[in-house]
C-alpha positions as semicolon CSV with decimal commas, in nm:
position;residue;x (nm);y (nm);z (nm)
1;X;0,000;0,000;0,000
2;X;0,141;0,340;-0,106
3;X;0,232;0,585;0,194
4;X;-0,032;0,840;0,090
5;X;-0,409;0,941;0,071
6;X;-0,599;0,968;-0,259
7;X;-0,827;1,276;-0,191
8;X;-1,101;1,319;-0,475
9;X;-1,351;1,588;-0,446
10;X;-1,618;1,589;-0,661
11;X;-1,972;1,726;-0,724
12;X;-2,237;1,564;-0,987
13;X;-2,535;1,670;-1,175
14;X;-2,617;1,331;-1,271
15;X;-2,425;0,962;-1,224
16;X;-2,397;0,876;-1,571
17;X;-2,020;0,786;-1,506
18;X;-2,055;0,640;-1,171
19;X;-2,039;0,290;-1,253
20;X;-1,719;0,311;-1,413
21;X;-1,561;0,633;-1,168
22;X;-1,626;0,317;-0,880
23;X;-1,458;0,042;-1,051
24;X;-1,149;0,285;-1,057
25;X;-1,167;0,351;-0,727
26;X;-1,226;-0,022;-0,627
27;X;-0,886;-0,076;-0,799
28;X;-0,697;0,212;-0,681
29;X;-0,809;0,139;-0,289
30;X;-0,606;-0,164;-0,369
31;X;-0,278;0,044;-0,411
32;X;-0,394;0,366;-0,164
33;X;-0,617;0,490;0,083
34;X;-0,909;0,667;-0,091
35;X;-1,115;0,939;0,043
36;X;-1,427;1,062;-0,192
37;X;-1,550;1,420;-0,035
38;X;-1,870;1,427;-0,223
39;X;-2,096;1,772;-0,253
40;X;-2,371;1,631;-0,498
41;X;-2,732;1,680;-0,414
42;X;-2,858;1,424;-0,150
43;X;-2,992;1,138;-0,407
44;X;-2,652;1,110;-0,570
45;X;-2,457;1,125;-0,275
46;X;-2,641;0,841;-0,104
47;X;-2,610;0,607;-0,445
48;X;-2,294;0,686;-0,507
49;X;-2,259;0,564;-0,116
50;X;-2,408;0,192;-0,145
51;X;-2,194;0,170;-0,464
52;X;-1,838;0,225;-0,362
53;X;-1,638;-0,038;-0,242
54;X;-1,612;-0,030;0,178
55;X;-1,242;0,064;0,135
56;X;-1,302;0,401;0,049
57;X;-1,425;0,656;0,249
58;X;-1,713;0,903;0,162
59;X;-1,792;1,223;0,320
60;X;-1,936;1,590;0,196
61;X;-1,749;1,891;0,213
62;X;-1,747;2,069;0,566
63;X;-1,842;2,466;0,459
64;X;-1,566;2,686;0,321
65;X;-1,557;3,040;0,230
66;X;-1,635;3,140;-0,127
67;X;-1,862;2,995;-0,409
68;X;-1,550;2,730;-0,540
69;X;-1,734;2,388;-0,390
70;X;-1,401;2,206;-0,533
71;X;-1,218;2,433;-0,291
72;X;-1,461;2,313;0,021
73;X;-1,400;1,989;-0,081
74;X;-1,012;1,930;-0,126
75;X;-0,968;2,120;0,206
76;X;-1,244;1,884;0,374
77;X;-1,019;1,596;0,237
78;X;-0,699;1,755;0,354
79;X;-0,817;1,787;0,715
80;X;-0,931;1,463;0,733
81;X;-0,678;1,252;0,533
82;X;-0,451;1,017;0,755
83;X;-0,127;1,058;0,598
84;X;0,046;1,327;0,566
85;X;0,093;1,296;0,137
86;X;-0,203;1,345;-0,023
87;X;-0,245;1,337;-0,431
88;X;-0,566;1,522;-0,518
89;X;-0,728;1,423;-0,837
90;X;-1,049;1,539;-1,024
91;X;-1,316;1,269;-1,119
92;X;-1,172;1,203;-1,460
93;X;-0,818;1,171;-1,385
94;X;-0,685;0,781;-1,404
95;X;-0,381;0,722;-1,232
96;X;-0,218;0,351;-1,332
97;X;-0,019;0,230;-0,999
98;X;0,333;0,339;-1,122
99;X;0,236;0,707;-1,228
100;X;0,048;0,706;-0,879
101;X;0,362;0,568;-0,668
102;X;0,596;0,826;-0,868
103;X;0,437;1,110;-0,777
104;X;0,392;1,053;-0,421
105;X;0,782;0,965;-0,411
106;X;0,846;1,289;-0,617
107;X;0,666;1,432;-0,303
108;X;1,012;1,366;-0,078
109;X;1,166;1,599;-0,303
110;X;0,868;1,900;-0,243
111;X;0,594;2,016;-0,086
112;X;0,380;2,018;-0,441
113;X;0,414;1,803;-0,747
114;X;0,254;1,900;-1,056
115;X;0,221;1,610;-1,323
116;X;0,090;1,600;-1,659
117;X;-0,247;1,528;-1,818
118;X;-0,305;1,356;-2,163
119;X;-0,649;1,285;-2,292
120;X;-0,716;0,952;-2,382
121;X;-0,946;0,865;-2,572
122;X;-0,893;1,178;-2,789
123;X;-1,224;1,319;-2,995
124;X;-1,183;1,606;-3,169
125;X;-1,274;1,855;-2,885
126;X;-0,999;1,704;-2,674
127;X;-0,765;1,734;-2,960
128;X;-0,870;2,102;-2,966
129;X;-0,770;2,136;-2,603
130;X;-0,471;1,928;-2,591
131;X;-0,297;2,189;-2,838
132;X;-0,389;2,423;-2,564
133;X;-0,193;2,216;-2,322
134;X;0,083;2,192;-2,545
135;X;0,177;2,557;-2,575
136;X;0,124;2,580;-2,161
137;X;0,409;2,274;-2,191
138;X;0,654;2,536;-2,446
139;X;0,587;2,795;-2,209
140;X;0,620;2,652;-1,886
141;X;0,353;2,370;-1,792
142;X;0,043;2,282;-1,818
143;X;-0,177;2,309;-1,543
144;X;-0,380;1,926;-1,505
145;X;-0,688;1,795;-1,317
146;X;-0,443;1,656;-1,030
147;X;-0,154;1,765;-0,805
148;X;0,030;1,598;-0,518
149;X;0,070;1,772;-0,177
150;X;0,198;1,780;0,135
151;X;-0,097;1,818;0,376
152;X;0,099;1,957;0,667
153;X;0,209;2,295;0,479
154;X;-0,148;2,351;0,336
155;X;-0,349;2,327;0,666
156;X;-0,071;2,531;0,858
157;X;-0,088;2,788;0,552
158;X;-0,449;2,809;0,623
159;X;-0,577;2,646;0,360
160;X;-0,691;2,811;0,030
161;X;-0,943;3,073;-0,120
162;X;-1,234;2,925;-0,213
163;X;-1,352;3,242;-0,359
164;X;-1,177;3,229;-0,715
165;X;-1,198;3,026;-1,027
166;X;-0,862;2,907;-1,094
167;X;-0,798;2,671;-0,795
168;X;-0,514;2,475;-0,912
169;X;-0,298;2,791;-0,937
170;X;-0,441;2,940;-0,626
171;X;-0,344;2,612;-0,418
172;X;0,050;2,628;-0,585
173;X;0,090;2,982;-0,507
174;X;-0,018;2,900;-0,139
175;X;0,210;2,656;-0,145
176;X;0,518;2,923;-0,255
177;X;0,368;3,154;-0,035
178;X;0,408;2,939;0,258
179;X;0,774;2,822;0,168
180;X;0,695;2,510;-0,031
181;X;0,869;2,357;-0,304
182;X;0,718;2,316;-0,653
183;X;0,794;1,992;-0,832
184;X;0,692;1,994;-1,214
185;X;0,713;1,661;-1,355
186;X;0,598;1,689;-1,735
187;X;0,777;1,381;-1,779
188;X;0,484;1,256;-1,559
189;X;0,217;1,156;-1,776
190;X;-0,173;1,071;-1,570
191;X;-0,465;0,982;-1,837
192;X;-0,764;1,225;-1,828
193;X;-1,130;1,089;-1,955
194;X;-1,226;1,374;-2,206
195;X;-1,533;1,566;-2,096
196;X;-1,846;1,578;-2,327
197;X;-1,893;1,798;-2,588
198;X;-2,117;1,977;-2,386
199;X;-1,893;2,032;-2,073
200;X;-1,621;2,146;-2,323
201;X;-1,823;2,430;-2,440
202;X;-1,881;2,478;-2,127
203;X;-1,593;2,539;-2,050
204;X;-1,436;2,793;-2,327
205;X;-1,525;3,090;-2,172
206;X;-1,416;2,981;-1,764
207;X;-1,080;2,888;-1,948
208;X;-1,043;3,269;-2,045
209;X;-1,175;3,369;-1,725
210;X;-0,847;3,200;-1,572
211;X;-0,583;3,451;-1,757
212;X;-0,660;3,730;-1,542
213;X;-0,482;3,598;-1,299
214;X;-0,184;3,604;-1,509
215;X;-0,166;3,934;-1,679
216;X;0,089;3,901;-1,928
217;X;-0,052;3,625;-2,077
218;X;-0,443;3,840;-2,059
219;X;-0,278;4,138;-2,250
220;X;-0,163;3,853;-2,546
221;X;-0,470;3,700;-2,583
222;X;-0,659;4,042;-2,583
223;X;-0,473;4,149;-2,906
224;X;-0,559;3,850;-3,084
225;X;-0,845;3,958;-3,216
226;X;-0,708;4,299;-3,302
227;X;-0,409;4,205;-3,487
228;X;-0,629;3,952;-3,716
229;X;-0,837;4,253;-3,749
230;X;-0,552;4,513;-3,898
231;X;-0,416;4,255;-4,061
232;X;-0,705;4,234;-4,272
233;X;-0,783;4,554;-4,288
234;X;-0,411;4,650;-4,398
235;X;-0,435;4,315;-4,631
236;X;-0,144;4,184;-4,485
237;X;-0,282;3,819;-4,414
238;X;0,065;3,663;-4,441
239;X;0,168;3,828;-4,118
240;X;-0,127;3,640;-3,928
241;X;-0,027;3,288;-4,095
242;X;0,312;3,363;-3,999
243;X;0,253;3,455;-3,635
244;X;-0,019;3,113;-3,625
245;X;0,284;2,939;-3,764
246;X;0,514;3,046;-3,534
247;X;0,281;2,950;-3,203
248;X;0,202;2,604;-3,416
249;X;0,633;2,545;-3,362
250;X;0,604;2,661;-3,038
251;X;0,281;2,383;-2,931
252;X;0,532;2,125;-3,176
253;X;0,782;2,189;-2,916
254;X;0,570;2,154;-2,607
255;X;0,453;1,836;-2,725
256;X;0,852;1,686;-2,759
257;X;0,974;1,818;-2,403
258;X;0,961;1,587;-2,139
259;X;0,928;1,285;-2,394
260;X;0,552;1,419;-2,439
261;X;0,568;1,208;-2,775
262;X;0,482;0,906;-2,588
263;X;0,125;1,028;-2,512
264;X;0,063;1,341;-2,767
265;X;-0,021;1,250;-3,105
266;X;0,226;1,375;-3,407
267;X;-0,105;1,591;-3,562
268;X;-0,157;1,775;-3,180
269;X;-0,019;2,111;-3,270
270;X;-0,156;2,116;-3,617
271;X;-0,489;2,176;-3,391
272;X;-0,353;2,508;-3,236
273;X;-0,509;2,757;-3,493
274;X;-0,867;2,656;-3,382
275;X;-0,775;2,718;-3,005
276;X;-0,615;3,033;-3,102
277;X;-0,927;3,139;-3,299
278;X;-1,128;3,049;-2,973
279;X;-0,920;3,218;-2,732
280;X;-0,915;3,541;-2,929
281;X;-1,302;3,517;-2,914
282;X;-1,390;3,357;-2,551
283;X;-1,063;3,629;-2,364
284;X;-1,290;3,947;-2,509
285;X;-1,608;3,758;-2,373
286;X;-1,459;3,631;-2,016
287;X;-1,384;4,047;-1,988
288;X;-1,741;4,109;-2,050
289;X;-1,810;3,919;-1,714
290;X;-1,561;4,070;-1,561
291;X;-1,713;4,360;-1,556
292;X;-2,051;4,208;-1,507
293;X;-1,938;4,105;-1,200
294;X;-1,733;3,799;-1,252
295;X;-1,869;3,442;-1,434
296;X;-2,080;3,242;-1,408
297;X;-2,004;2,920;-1,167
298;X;-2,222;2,671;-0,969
299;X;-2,525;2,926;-0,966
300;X;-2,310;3,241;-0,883
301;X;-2,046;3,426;-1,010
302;X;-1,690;3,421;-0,896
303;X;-1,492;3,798;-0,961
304;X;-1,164;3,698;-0,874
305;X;-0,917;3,415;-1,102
306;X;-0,682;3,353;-0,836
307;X;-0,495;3,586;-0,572
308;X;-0,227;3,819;-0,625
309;X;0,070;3,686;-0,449
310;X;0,170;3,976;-0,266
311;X;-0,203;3,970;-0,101
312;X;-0,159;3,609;-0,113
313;X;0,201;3,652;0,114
314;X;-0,003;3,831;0,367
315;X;-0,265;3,633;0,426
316;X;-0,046;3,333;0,447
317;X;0,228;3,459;0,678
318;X;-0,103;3,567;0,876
319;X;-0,180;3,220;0,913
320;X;0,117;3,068;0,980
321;X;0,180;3,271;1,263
322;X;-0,193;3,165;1,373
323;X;-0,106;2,818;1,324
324;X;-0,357;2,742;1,049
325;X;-0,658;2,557;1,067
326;X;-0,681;2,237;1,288
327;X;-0,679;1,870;1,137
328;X;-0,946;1,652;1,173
329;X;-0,969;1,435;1,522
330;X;-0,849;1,059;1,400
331;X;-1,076;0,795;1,442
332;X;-1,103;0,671;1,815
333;X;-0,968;0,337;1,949
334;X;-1,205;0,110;1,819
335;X;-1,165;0,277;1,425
336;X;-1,482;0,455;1,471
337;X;-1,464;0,769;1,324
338;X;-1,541;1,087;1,601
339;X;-1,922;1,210;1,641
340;X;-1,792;1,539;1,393
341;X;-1,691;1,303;1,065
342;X;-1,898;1,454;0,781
343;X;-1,962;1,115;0,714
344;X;-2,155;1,050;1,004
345;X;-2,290;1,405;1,021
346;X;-2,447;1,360;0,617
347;X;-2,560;0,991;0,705
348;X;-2,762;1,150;0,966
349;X;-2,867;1,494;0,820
350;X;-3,203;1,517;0,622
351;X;-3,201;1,690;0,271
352;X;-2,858;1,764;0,095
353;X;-2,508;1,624;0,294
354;X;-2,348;2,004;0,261
C-alpha cells in the first residue's frame, strides 16, 4: 500500500459515469487509501454511497468560504486525510499504480508536485484542447486535473481561497507563499477521460476567465483579435499565418519536451489555430463578465481568477503565525470515526449532505 491518501472531491449533476468512476476507485483502494468528499445533491450522494467499495471513504465537504465547492472539498479531504501525502485528483483523472507511486515519491523531493495530463481517448474537442496544453508545456507547464501535496504545509498555511476560479494555481501559489517547493514533472504523464462535448463548451469561456490571474498572458490573448483585425484591414494576411505558424512550432515543441511524444499524437499542434481562434473570441467575452461582476459558476459568479501573491504573502504569513486551521480528530480506538466526521454528520442529516 502506497504511503499516501488519494483525496477526490467531486460534485455531480447526474451519475452517468458512476459505474465506471467506482470500478477505478475499487482498484486504486487496492494500491492507496481513498477518500471521496462528495458535494452532490442528497440522491446522488447516497447512491454513489451503497456503490463504492467499503475501502473508500465518503464524506461531503465541511463549509468553506467562497462559491468554489471544489475548494470546500479538497480542504475537507486535507483535514481529514490520515497521511500526511495526499495526491488530489479530479473525477476524470486515471492514475495507473506506477504514475500514482511516482508522484507521491516525487513528493520527498517537495511540498507540491505538478504532473501532466493527456487525454485519452482523444475526440476532436480534446484534440482542440490538448494543443492548448501543449503551448502551456513550451511555455512553462500545463496546469492538469491533479496535483500531489503535502498536507501539513497547506493546513498550517491556512488552507486556500475558495472564492476564485482558478484553484489549481491558487493552491501552488499558497504553497510558494508558505515556503513550499514546486515539483513539475511533465515527464509525468496521468490519463484524463475527455469531458463531453457539452462540458467542453462549457468550458471555453471559464478557461479565459483564468488569464486574469496572469496578466501578461491576458494582454496577449486580448490582441488577438485585433491584430487579425488590422491585418485584414491593412491586407497583410501573411503576417497572421506567420505569427499562427510560429505559435504552431512553439505547441510542436511543447509536445517533444519531457518525452511528451509518448502520449501526444504527431497531428496535436496542427490543432492550435482553432484554439487560437477560440481564445481570441472567448478572452474578449470572459472580460465582458468581468465587468458584469465575474462568471458564471455553480449558480453564482466568482470575480476573482486567483490571488495576487503579494495579497496572497499576507494572508499566508497571517496564518502561519496563527497556526492554520486544525486537522481533523483521527478515528477513536475502536476505528470509529469521532461524532464530527462529515460522514456521520451527512448519514444522519435530512435533505442535501453540505
Amino acid at each position: 500500500m502506497i504511503d499516501a491518501e488519494y483525496v477526490l472531491p467531486l460534485r455531480w449533476s447526474d451519475d452517468a459515469g458512476r459505474d465506471e468512476l467506482v470500478g477505478y476507485l475499487g482498484e486504486l483502494s487496492r494500491w492507496i487509501p481513498v477518500l471521496v468528499v462528495d458535494g452532490s445533491e442528497r440522491a446522488l450522494f447516497d447512491r454513489l454511497a451503497v456503490a463504492l467499495p467499503p475501502a473508500v471513504r465518503h464524506m461531503a465537504p465541511e463549509p468553506w468560504p467562497g462559491g468554489n465547492g471544489k475548494v470546500a472539498g479538497v480542504v475537507t479531504g486535507l483535514r481529514h486525510a490520515r497521511a500526511e501525502r495526499v495526491v488530489i485528483a479530479d473525477d476524470d483523472v486515471r492514475y495507473t499504480e506506477d504514475a500514482l507511486a511516482r508522484v507521491v515519491q516525487l513528493l520527498d523531493q517537495a511540498e507540491t508536485v505538478r504532473p501532466a495530463n493527456y487525454f485519452e481517448p482523444r475526440p476532436w474537442h480534446a484534440r482542440w484542447d490538448t494543443s492548448r496544453s501543449l503551448l502551456n508545456r513550451a511555455l512553462g507547464s500545463d496546469y492538469p486535473g491533479t496535483l500531489a501535496v503535502r498536507r501539513s504545509l497547506l493546513l498550517t498555511a491556512g488552507g486556500y481561497a475558495g472564492d476564485v476560479l482558478f484553484e489549481n494555481l491558487e493552491l501552488l501559489r499558497t504553497v510558494r507563499a508558505a515556503g513550499g517547493r514546486e515539483r513539475r514533472a511533465d515527464d509525468l504523464f496521468v490519463r484524463r477521460m475527455p469531458p463531453t462535448v457539452r462540458h467542453f463548451l462549457g468550458q471555453r469561456v471559464r478557461q479565459a476567465y483564468d488569464d486574469f490571474a496572469q496578466p501578461p498572458r491576458l494582454i496577449a490573448e486580448l490582441s488577438i483579435l485585433p491584430l487579425v483585425m488590422l491585418a485584414v484591414l491593412a491586407r497583410r494576411p501573411r503576417f497572421v499565418a506567420a505569427g499562427v505558424l510560429g505559435l504552431v512550432v512553439l505547441a510542436e515543441l511543447g509536445r517533444r519536451r519531457g518525452r511528451g511524444t509518448r502520449v501526444f499524437p504527431a497531428t496535436s499542434a496542427l490543432w492550435l489555430p482553432l484554439w487560437l481562434g477560440e481564445r481570441g473570441l472567448c478572452v474578449w467575452l470572459a472580460l465582458g463578465a468581468r465587468l458584469r461582476g465575474g462568471v458564471r459558476y455553480s449558480g453564482g459568479r466568482l470575480l476573482r481568477a486567483a490571488t495576487p501573491r503579494r495579497e496572497l504573502r499576507r494572508r499566508v504569513a497571517a496564518s502561519l503565525a496563527g497556526g492554520g486551521i486544525p486537522a481533523a480528530p483521527a478515528p477513536d480506538a475502536t476505528g470509529s470515526a469521532s461524532p464530527q466526521s462529515p460522514r456521520l454528520v451527512a448519514e444522519a442529516a435530512e435533505g442535501e449532505p453540505t
